[in-house]
N, C-alpha and C positions, 0 to 999 in steps of 0.2 A: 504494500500500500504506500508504503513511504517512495520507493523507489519509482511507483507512478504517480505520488504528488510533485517530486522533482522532475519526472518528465514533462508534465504539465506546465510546469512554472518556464523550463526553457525552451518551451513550445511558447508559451504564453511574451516570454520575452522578446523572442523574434519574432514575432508578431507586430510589437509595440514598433520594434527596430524599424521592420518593413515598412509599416503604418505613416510612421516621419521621416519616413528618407529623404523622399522628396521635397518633404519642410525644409528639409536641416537642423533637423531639433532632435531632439529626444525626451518624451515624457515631460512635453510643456517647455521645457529650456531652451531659452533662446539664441544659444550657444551653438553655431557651426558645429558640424561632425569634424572630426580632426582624425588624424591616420591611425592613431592610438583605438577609437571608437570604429572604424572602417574595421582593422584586422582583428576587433574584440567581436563585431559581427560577424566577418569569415568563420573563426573559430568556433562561435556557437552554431552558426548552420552545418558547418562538417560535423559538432560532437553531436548536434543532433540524430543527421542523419545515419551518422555510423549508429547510435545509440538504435535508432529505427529497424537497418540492417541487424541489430541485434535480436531485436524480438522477431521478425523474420525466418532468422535462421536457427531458430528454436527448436522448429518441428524435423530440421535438414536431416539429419541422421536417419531418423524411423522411417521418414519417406523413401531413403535407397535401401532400407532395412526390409520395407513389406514391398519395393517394386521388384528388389531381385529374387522373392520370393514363387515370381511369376514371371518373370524375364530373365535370362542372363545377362551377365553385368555389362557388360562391353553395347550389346544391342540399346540394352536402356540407359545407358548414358549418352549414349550418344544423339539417340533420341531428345530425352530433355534438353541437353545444350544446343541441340541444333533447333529443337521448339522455341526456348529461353531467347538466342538471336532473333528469329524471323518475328519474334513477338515484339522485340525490341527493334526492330526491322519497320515496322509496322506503326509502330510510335511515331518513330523517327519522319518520317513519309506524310502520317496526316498532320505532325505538326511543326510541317513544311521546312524541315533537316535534314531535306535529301541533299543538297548543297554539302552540307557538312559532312556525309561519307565519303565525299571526294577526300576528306582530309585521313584517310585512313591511307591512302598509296605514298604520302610523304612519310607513312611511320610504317609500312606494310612489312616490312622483316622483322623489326620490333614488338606488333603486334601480332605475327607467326609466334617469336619467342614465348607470349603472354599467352598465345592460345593452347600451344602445344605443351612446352615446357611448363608454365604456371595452371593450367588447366586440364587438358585431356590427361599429360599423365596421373597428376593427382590426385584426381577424380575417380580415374579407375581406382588406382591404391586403395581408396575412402570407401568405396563400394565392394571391391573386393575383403578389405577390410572388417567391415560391416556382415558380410554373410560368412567370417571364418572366426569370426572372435564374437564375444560378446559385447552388447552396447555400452557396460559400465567400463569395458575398458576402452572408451572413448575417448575418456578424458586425456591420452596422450597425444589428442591432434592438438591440447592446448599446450605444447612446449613448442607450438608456432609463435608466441609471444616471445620465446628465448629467441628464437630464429632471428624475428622478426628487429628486436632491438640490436643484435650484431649486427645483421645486413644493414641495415638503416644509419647507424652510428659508422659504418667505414663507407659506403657507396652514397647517403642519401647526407653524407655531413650533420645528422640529427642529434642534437645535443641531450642526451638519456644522461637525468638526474639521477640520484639515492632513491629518493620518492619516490623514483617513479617503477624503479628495480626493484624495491622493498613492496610495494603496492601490486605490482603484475606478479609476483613471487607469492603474497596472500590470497589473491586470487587464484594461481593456478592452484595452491591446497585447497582451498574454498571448494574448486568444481570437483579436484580428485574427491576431497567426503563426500560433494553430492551423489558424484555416479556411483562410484563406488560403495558408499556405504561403511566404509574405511576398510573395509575387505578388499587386497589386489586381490583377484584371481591370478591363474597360471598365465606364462608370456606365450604364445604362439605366432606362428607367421604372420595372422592376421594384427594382431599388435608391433608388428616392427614394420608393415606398411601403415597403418597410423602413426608411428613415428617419425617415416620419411617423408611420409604424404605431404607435412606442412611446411617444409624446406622449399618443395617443388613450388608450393602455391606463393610463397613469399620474394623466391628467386622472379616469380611472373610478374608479383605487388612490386618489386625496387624498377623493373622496367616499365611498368605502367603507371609509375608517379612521375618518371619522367615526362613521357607521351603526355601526360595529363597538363603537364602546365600550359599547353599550346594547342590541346585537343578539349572536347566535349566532350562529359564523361560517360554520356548515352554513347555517342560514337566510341567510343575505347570498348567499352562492354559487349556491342552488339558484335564489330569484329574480334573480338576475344570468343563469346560463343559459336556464333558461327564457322567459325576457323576448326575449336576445340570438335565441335560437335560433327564437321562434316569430314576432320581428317580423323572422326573415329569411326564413321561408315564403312571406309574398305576395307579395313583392319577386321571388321566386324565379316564382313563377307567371303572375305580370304580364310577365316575362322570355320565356316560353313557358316555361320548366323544369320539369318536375315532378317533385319528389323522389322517386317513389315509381315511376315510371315508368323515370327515369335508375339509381334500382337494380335493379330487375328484369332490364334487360337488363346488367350489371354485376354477377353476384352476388357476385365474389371482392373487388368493395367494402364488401361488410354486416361483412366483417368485420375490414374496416382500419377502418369506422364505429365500428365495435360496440370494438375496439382503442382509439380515440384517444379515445371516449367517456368510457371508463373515466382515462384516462393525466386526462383534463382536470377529470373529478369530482373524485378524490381528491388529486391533486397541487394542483388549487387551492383544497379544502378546508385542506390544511393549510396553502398560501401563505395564506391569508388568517387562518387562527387563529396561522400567523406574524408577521403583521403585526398583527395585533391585539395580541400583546404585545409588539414590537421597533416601533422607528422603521421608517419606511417604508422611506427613505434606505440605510437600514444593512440590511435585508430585500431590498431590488432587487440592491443592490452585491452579494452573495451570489449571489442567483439566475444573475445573468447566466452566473454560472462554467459554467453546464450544457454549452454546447460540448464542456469539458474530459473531462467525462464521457462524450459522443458518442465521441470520440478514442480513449480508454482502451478503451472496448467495441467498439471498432473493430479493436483490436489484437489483443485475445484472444478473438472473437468469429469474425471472416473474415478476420484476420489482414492486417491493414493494416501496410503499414510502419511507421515513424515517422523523419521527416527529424530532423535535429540541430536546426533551426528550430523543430517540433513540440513539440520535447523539452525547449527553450528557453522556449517559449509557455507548455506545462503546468505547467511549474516556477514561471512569471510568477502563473497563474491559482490554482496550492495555495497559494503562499506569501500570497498578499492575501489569497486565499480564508480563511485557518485566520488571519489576523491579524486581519481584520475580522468573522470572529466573536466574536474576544474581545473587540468596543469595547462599553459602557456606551451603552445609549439613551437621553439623555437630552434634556429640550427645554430653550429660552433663557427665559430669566427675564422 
């Protein structure tokens, strides 16, 4: 409750932001915006919407969890990403951004790296992953926040505080008691493809913060799926697989497709216009929280318990959570 009374308020803030922009005021003052107030605005709309992308990606797990229960993996990923594009495809066209995909042939090998390297493979990992291990040992797709503050602090020049290390470190414990329960189970294959998975996805995030500064982040995203989703087609059919055959006999798959399609358009439209204005570092450390959110709607949804452990973790995961959205993005000199 608390953790949606502060979404509200810096919902409620940008709001006011937007409201007087064009005054030059803020909240009745009659005091010019100055550069200080400009990049205090960037910053809340990125923590926003990463924040947004979070509750999004709450349900991502169980969705590849029950589609490859009925598809194999390779077929149904590929599927979604290449849905997730043409959806995003789609946007883009009626609201008159077909201009703006031209900008995709100035960054098009960059944006091969982001689809391929940062997406189709990881993606597989995460799904095969998913149907080899159990969900509670999910929680090691969240040492993409370790990842994420190396790569960023030598390639992206991001300046990572104490705070902010001490804070994304109570948070990763935070989600391991959620999912787990404080029980590891046994390590398996499928758990050390959760572990590499989130290297791949952040090696694709340090390239596509670049791209970002000088592209739209609708356009960066739709060729990222598209790219991911259509160079996992042949792959899929060299396999014997045929997507289109594997749903036919499966139809109550089109529309956990057609579900996870959408979750991964939008939710990664706004992670990436997050990160375009937030540091990467301080954008990942956020996101990871999404478990916490699975938990919560687990409770008042099918009414899942909640152990004292649970209850322990979620408290780890809002307090870092709501502390490190308040940190300043800034890079080293």
């Amino acid at each position: 409750m608390l953790f949606l009374l502060y979404y509200l308020n810096l919902m409620a803030t940008i709001f006011f932001y937007e409201r007087n922009l064009q005054k030059g005021k803020y909240l009745g003052n009659k005091y010019r915006y100055e550069l200080t107030d400009m990049l205090m605005d960037v910053e809340r709309k990125g923590t926003l919407s990463v924040l947004t992308a979070m509750f999004l990606a709450g349900l991502n797990v169980y969705l590849l969890k029950i589609g490859t229960i009925y598809i194999p993996q390779i077929p149904f990923v590929s599927v979604v990403l290449t849905l997730a594009g043409l959806i995003l495809l789609v946007i883009s066209v009626f609201s008159k951004r077909e201009l703006l995909l031209l900008q995709g042939r100035t960054y098009f090998f960059k944006l091969i790296w982001v689809g391929v390297v940062g997406t189709s493979i990881p993606v597989v990992m995460v799904t095969y992953g998913v149907s080899l291990s159990m969900i509670s040992n999910s929680f090691l797709l969240q040492t993409e926040c370790i990842y994420s503050m190396f790569l960023s602090y030598i390639f992206l020049r991001e300046r990572i505080t104490k705070r902010q290390i001490f804070l994304t470190i109570l948070s990763f414990i935070g989600i391991t008691l959620i999912l787990t329960n404080g029980v590891v189970r046994s390590i398996n294959i499928g758990d050390v493809l959760f572990l590499i998975a989130p290297l791949f996805y952040q090696l694709g995030h340090v390239v596509a913060k670049g791209v970002l500064k000088k592209a739209d982040a609708i356009i960066v995203v739709t060729y990222r799926f598209l790219i991911a989703g259509l160079m996992l087609l042949p792959v899929s059919m060299v396999l014997g697989l045929n997507p289109l055959s594997e749903f036919s006999r499966h139809s109550e798959a089109i529309l956990i497709a057609f579900y996870a399609s959408l979750r991964y358009s939008f939710g990664n439209y706004l992670w990436y216009y997050g990160v375009k204005c937030i540091n990467l570092s301080k954008a990942t450390s956020i996101l990871i929280a999404y478990p916490m959110i699975s938990a919560i709607l687990g409770v008042f949804i099918i009414g899942e318990a909640l152990s004292a452990v649970k209850i322990i973790g979620i408290s780890l995961v809002f307090f870092s959570t709501l502390e490190l959205s308040r940190i300043r993005s800034v890079l080293r000199e």
